[in-house]
TIMARGU-650752 format. One record per residue (C-alpha): x, y, z; residue in three letters. Coordinates in Angstrom, 1 decimal. Each point is the difference from the previous one (the first is absolute). Last residue first. Layout:
REM residues N
((X; Y; Z); Ala);
...
***
This chain:
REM residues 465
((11.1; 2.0; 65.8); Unk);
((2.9; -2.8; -0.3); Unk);
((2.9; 1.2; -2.1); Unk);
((0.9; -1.1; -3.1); Unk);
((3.0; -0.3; -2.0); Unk);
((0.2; -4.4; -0.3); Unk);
((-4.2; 0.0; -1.1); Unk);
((1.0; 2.8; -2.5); Unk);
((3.1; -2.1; -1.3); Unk);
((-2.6; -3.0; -0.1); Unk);
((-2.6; 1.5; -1.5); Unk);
((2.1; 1.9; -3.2); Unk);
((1.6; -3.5; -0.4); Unk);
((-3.1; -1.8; 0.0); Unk);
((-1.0; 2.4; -2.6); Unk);
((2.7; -0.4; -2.4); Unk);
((-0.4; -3.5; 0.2); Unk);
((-3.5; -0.2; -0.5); Unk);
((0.8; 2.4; -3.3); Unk);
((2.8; -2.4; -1.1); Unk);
((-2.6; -2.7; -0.4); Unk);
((0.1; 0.8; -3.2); Unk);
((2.9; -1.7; -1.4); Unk);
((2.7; -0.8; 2.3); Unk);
((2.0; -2.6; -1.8); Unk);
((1.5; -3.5; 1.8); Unk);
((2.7; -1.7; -2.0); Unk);
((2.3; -0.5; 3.1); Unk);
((0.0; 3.9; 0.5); Unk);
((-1.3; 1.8; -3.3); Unk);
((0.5; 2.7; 1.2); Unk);
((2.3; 3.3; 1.0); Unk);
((-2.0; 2.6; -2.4); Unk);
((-3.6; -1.2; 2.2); Unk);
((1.8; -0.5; 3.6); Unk);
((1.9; 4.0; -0.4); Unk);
((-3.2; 1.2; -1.6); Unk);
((-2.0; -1.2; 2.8); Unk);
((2.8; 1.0; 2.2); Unk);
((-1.2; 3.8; -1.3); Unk);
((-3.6; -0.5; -0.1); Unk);
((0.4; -0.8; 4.2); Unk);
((2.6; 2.7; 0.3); Unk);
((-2.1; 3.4; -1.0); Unk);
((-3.3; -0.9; 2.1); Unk);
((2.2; -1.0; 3.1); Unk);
((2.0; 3.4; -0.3); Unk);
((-3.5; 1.7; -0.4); Unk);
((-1.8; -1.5; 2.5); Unk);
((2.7; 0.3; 2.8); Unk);
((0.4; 3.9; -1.0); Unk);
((-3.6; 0.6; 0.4); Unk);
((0.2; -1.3; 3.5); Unk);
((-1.8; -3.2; 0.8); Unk);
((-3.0; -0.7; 1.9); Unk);
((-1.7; -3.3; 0.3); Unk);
((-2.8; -2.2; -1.7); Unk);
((1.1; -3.4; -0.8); Unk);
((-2.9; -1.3; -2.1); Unk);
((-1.7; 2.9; -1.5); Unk);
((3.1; 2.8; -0.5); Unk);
((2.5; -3.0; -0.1); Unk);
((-1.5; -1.5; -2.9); Unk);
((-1.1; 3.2; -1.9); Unk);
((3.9; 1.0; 0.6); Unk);
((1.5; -3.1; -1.6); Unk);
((-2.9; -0.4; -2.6); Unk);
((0.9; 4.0; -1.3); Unk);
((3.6; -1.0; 0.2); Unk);
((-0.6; -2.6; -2.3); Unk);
((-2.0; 2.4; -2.3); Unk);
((3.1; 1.2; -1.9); Unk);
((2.5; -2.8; -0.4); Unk);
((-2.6; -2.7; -0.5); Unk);
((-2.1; 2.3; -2.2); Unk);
((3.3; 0.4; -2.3); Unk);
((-0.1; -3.5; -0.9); Unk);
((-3.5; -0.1; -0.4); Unk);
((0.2; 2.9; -2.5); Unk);
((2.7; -2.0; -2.2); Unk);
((-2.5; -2.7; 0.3); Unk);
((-2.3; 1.5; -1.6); Unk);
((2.3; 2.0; -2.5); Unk);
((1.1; -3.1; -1.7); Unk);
((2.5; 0.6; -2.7); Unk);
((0.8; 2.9; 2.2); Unk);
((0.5; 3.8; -1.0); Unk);
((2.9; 1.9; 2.0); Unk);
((0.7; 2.8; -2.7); Unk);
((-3.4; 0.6; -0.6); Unk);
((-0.4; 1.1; 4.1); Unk);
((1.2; 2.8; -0.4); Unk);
((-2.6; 1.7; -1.8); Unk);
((-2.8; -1.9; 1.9); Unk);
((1.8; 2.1; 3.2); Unk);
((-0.5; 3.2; -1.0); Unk);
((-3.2; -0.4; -1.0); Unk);
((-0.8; -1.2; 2.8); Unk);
((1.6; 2.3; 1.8); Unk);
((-2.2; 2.6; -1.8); Unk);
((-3.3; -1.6; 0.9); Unk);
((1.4; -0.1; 3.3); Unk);
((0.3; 3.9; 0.5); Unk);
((-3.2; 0.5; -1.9); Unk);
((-2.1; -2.1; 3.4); Unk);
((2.6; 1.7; 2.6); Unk);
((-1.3; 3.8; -1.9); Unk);
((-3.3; -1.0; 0.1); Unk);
((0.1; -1.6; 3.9); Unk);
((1.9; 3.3; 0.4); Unk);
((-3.0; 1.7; -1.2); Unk);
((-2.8; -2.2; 1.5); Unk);
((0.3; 1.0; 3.6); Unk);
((-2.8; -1.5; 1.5); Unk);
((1.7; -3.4; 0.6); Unk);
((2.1; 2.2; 2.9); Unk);
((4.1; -0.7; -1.0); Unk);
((2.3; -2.5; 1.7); Unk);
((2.6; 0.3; -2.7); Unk);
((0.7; -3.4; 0.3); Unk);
((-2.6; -2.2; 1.3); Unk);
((-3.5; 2.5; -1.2); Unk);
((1.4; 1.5; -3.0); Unk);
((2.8; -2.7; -1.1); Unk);
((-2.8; -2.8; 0.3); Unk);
((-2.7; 1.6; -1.6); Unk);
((2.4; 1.1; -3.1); Unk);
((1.6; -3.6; -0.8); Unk);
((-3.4; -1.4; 0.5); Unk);
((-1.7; 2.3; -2.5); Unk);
((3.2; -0.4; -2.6); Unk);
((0.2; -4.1; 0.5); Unk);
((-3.8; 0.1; -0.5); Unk);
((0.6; 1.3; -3.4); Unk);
((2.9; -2.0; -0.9); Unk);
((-1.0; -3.3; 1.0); Unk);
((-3.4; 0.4; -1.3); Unk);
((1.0; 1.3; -3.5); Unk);
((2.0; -2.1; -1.3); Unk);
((-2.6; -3.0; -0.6); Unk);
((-2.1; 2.2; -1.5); Unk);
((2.7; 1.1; -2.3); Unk);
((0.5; -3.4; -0.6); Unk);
((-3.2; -1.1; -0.7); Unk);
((-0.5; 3.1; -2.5); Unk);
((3.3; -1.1; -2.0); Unk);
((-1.8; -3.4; 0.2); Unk);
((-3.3; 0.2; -1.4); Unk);
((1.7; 2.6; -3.0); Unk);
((2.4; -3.0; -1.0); Unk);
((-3.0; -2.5; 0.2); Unk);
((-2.2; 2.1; -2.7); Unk);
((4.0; 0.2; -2.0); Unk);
((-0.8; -3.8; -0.1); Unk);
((3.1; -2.1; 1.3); Unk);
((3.6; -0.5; -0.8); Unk);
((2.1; 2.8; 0.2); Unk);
((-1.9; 2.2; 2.0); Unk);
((-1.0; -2.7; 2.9); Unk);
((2.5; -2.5; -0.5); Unk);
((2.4; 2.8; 0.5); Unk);
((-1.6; 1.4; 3.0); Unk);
((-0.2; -3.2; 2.2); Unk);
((3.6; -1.5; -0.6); Unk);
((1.6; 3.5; 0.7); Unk);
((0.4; -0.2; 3.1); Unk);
((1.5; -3.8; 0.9); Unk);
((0.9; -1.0; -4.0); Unk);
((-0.5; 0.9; -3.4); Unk);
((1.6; -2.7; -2.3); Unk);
((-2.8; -0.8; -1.8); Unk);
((-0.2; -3.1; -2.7); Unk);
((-3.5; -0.2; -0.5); Unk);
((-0.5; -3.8; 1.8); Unk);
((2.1; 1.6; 3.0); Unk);
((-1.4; 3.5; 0.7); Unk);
((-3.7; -1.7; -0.2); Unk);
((1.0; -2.2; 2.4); Unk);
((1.4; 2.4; 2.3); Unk);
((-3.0; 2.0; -0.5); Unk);
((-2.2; -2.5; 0.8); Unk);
((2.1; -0.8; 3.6); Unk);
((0.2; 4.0; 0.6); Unk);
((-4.0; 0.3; -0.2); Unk);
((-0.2; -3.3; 2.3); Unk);
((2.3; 2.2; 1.9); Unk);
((-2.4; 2.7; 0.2); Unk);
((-2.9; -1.9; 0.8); Unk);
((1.4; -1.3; 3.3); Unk);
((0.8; 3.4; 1.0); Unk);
((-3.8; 0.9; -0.6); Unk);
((-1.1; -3.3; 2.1); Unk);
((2.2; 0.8; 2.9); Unk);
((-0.5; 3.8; -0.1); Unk);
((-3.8; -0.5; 0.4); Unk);
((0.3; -2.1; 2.5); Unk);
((2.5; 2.4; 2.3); Unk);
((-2.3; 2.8; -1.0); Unk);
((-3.0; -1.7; 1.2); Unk);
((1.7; -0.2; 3.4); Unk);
((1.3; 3.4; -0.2); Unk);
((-3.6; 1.9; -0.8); Unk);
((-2.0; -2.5; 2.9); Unk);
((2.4; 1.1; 2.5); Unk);
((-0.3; 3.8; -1.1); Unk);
((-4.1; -1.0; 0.5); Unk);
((0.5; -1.5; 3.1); Unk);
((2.0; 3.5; 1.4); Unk);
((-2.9; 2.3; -1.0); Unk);
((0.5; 2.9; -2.1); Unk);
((2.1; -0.9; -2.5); Unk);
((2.6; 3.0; -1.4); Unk);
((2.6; -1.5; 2.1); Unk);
((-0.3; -3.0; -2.6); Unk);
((0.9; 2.3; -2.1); Unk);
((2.9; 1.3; 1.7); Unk);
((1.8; -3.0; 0.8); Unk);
((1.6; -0.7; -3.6); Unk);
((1.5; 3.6; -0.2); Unk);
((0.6; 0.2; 3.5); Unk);
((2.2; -3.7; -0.4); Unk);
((0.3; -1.7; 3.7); Unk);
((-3.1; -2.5; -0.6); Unk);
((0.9; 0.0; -4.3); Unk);
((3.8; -0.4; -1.0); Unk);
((0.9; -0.7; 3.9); Unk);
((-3.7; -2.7; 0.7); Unk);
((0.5; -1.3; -3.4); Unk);
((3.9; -0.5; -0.3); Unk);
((-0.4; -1.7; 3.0); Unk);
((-2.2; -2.2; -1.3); Unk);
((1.5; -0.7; -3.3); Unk);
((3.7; -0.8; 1.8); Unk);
((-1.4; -2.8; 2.0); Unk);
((-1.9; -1.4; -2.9); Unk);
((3.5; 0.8; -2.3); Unk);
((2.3; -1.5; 2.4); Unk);
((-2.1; -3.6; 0.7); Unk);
((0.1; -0.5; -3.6); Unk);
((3.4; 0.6; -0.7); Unk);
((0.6; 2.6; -2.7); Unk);
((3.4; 1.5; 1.5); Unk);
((0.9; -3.9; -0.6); Unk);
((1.9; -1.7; 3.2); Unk);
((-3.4; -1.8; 1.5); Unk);
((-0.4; -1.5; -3.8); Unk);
((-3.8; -1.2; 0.0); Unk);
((-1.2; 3.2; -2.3); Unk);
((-3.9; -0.3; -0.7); Unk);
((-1.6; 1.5; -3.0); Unk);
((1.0; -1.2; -2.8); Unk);
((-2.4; 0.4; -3.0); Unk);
((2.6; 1.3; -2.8); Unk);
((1.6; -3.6; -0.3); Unk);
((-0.3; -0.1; -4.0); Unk);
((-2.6; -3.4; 0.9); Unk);
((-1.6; 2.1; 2.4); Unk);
((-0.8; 3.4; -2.3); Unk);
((-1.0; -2.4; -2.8); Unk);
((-2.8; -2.1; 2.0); Unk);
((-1.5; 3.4; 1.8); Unk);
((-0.4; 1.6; -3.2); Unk);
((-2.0; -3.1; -2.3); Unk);
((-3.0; 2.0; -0.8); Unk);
((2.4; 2.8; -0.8); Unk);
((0.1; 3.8; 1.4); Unk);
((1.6; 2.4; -1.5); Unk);
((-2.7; 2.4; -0.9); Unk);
((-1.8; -0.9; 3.4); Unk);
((2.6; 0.7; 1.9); Unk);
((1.2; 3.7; -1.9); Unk);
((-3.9; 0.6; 0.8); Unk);
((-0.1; -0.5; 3.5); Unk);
((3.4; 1.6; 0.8); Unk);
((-0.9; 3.2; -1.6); Unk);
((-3.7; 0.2; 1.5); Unk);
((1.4; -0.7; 3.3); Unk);
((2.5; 3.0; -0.3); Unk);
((-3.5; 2.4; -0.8); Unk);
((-1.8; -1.5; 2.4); Unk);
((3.0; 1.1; 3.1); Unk);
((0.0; 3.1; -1.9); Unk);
((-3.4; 0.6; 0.7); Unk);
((0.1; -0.6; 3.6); Unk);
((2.9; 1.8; 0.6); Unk);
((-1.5; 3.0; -1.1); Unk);
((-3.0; -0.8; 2.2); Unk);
((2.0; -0.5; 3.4); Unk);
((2.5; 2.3; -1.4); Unk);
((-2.2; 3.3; -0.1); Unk);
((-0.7; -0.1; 3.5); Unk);
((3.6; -0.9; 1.2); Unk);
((1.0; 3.0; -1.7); Unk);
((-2.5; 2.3; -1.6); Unk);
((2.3; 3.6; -0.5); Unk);
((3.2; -1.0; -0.9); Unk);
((-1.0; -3.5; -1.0); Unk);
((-2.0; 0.3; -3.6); Unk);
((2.3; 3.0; -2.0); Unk);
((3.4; -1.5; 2.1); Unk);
((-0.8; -3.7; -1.7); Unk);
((0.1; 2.3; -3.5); Unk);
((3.1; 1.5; 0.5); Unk);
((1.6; -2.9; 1.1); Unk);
((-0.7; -0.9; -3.5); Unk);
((1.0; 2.3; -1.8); Unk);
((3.0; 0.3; 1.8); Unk);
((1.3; -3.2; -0.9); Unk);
((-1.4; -0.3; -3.5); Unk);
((2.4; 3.3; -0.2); Unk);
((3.1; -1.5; 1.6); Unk);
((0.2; -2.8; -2.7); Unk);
((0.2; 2.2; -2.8); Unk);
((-2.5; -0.1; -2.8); Unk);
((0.7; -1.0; -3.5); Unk);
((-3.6; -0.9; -1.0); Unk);
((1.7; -3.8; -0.2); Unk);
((1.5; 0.6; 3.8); Unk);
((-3.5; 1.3; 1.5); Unk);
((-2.1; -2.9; -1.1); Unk);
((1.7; -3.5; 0.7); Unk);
((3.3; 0.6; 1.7); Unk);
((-1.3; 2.7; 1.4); Unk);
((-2.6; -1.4; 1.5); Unk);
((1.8; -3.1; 1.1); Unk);
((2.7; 2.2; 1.8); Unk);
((-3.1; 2.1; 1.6); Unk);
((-1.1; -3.7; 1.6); Unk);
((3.6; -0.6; 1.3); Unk);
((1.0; 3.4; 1.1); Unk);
((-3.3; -0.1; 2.0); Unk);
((0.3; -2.9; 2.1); Unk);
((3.6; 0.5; 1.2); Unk);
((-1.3; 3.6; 0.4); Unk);
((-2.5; -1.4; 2.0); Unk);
((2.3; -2.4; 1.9); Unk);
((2.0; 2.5; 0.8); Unk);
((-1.6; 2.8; 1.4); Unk);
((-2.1; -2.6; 1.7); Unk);
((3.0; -1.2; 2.0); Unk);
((1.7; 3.4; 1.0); Unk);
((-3.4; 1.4; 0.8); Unk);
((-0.7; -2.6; 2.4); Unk);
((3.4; 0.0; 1.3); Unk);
((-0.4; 3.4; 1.1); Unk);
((-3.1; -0.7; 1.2); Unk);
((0.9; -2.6; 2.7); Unk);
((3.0; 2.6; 0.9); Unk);
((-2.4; 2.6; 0.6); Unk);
((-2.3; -2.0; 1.9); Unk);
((3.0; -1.7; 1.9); Unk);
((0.9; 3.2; 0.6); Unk);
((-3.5; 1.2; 1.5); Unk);
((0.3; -2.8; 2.4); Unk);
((0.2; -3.6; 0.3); Unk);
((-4.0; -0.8; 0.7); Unk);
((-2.0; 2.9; -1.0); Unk);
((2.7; 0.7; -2.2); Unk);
((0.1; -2.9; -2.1); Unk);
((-4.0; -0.1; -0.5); Unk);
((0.0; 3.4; -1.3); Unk);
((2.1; -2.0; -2.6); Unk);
((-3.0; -1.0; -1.4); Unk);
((-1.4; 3.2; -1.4); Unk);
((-3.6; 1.2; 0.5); Unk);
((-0.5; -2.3; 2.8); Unk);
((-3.1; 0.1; 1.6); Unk);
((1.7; -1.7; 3.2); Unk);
((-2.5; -3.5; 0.3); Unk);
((0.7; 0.1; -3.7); Unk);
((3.4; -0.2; -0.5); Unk);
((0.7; -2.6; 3.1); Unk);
((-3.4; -2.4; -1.5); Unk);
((1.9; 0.6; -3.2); Unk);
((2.8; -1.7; 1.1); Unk);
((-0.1; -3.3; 1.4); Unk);
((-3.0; -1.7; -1.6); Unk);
((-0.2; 1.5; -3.5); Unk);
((3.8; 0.4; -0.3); Unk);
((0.5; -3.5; 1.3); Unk);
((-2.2; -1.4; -2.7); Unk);
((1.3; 2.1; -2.8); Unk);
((3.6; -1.8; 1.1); Unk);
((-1.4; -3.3; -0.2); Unk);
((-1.9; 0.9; -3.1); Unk);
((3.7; 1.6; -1.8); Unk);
((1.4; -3.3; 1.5); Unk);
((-2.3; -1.6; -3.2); Unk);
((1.4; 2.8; -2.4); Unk);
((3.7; -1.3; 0.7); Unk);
((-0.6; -3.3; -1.3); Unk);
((-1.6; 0.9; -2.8); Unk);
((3.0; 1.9; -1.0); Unk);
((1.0; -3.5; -0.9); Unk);
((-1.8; 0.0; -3.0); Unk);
((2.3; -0.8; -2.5); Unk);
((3.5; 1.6; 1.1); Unk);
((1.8; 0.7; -3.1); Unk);
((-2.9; -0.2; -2.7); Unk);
((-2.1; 1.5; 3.0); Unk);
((1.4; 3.2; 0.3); Unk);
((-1.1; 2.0; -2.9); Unk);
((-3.7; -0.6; 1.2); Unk);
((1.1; 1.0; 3.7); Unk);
((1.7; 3.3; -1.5); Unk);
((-2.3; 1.6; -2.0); Unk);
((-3.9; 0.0; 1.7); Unk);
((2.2; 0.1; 3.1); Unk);
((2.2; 2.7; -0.5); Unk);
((-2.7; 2.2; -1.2); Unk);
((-1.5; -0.4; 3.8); Unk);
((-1.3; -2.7; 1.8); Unk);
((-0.6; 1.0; 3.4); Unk);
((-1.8; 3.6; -1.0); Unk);
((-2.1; -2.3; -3.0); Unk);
((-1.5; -2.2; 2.5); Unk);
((-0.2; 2.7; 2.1); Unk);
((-3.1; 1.4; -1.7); Unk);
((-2.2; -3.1; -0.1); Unk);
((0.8; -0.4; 4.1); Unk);
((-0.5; 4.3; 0.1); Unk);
((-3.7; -0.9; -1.9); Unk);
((-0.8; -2.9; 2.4); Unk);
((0.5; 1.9; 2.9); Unk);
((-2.3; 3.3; -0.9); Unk);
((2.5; 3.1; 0.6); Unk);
((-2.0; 2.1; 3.2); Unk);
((3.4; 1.1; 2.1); Unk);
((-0.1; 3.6; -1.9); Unk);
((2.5; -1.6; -2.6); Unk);
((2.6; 0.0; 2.8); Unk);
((2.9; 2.4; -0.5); Unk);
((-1.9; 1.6; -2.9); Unk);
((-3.3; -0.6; 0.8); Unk);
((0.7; 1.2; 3.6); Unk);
((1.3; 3.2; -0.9); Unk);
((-3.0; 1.1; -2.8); Unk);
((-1.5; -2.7; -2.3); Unk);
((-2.6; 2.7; -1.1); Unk);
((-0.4; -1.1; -3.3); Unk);
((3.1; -2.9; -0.3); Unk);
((-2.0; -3.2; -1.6); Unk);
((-1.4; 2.6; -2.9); Unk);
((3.6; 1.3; -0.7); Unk);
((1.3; -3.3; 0.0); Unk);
((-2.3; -1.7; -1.8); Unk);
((0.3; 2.9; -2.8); Unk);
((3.4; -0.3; 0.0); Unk);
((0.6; -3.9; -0.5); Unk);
((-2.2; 1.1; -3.0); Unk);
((2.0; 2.1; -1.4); Unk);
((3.5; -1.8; 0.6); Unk);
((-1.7; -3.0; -2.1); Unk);
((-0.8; 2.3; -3.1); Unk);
((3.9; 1.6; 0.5); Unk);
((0.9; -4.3; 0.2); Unk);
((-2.3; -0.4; -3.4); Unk);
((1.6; 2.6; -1.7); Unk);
((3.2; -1.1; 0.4); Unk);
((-0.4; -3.2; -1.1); Unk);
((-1.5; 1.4; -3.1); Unk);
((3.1; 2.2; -0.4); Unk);
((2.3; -3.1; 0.4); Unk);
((-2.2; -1.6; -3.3); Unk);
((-1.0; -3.6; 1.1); Unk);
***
């Protein structure tokens, strides 16, 4: 299909994201930015999160990694239910019996205001990179596909279209993302049920085993991949990526009642389960498809280049417009969260004052930018689990201090929790570059590690209250 068609049909797209948005918003005020107003519908923010925990790199990356893999990451989306379970059960009934409006409030009603400060901090060092992990990858594609062959540069498909998430969240927020969310969440769905059904074959599930893409299961205790590893690793890279994530938590903040929120993660965790599952059955056909037409795209770039080289140009415009639906709830909610936590953990500021909440909301929108630019030169085969990686370094201390805040509840000095904070990701890094030791890998379970580090040096530093 013609680039400027594409084109058009993604501007036609931004429209009408717009117009939700600006009818969701009317009136959403302080609270229905930080907290939609606290009236969201439960099964609309489940639908919606779908596409916040999935993200661009998902609807590429987990495709493109199952002629290497096959559909192991399977076994990290069932710990994601373990960990969804926990979250529903041991957190929110903390967030919401304290009408949270940020999460980290909950830091420094037990630790302090530094362990606030320092539990947002590492918020908005994770997210920040994650979602420009996220977005670098998804703009990449666009260019690569529309803006490149009109001879566009890079950095303007960039800013264009942080430009147009900035249009919908600087005002609505949390209001406007429930329902934005929503629709893009259909919008990805729409992409991944149609590419399916084009490839599909009445004798798929036969072909994918017998080339040995349907492995699931790991039995090797020394592989990165081993079973055990990657369940235990999937829930805890639940409850840090989504029960100690602002952006995540945030919606489900927007519940009123505390059984409802329950009821809006538990049918998230089943719904992730069976939409995961359908992804790498997408990645298994178009493995097959790769290999009987003599493709050599692999990891990334599998799922676009089968796409516009190789199917209808009707299929071409139903997946540049899943894609951009399946970037935009990562970055969009990544910008509202980014800006609630730094006004009200950070810069400590009223929730009335909207300028600086303005100016904090721009301010990010230009890191981003900043940062999607940069990070071209350190582009992954497989950005998923590229982003995994990093989660374990980022959000471990986030687990560590969560951990002790709840479980272990005593006061250290600022200091304490930063030094602590600062040396548990670093002999991470020290155990992660020095391995493999007897053939045993880390893989993800680096993130436990990193937070039973954090916990134990701030269990070692404390001081009884």
């Amino acid at each position: 299909m013609s680039p400027v068609l594409l084109l058009s049909g993604v501007l036609a797209y931004f429209l009408i994201l717009l117009a939700v948005a600006h009818r969701a918003s009317r009136r959403a005020g302080t609270e229905g930015f930080y907290v939609g107003g606290r009236q969201s519908p439960w099964p609309v923010v489940a639908f919606g999160m779908i596409g916040t925990s999935l993200s661009g790199v998902t609807f590429i990356s987990v495709p493109g990694a199952v002629a290497a893999g096959g559909f192991g990451y399977l076994q990290v989306t069932l710990g994601y239910v373990v960990g969804y379970v926990v979250i529903a059960f041991v957190l929110l009934p903390h967030y919401h019996r304290l009408g949270l409006a940020s999460i980290y409030e909950l830091l420094g009603e037990r630790l302090g205001p530094a362990a606030r400060r320092l539990g947002s901090a590492y918020f908005v060092l994770s997210r920040t990179v994650g979602a420009t992990a996220r977005l670098y990858l998804v703009v990449q594609v666009l260019h690569t596909l529309i803006l490149g062959p009109l001879g566009l540069p890079f950095a303007l498909g960039a800013a264009v279209v942080l430009a147009m998430i900035l249009l919908y969240t600087v005002e609505g927020g949390v209001k406007a993302l429930v329902w934005t969310d929503t629709l893009q969440t259909a919008g990805m769905l729409t992409g991944l049920v149609v590419c399916t059904a084009l490839l599909w074959r009445p004798d798929a599930f036969a072909q994918l085993d017998a080339a040995g893409l349907t492995r699931v299961w790991v039995s090797d205790p020394l592989s990165r991949d081993f079973s055990a590893k990657a369940l235990l690793a999937g829930a805890f890279i639940a409850i840090a990526m989504t029960g100690l994530d602002q952006e995540m938590m945030q919606k489900s903040l927007s519940v009123a009642k505390l059984r409802d929120a329950q009821k809006n993660l538990l049918l998230l965790a089943g719904l992730l389960v069976v939409v995961i599952g359908a992804f790498l059955l997408l990645g298994g056909l178009l493995t097959l498809y790769a290999r009987e037409h003599g493709i050599a795209a692999r990891g990334d770039a599998l799922f676009p280049t089968v796409v516009m080289q190789h199917l209808p140009a009707w299929v071409q415009a139903v997946f540049v417009l899943a894609l951009v639906s399946a970037l935009l709830p990562s970055a969009d909610g990544a910008l509202t969260a980014l800006t609630a936590s730094t006004c009200l953990d950070l810069l400590r500021i009223p929730r009335e004052d909207v300028r600086t909440r303005r100016r904090v909301h721009l301010a990010f929108a230009a890191l981003f930018l900043a940062m999607v630019l940069g990070f071209k030169a350190l582009a992954s085969a497989s950005m998923i689990y590229l982003i995994l990686k990093l989660a374990g370094y980022t959000y471990g201390p986030l687990l560590g201090l969560f951990a002790f805040a709840l479980f272990t509840p005593r006061v250290v000095s600022g200091r304490v929790l930063l030094g602590v904070c600062i040396a548990a990701p670093l002999l991470c890094a020290v155990l992660d570059l020095g391995q493999p030791w007897g053939g045993y890998q880390i893989g993800l379970e680096l993130l436990v590690l990193n937070g039973l580090l954090t916990w134990a040096g701030l269990l070692l530093a404390h001081r009884r209250l």
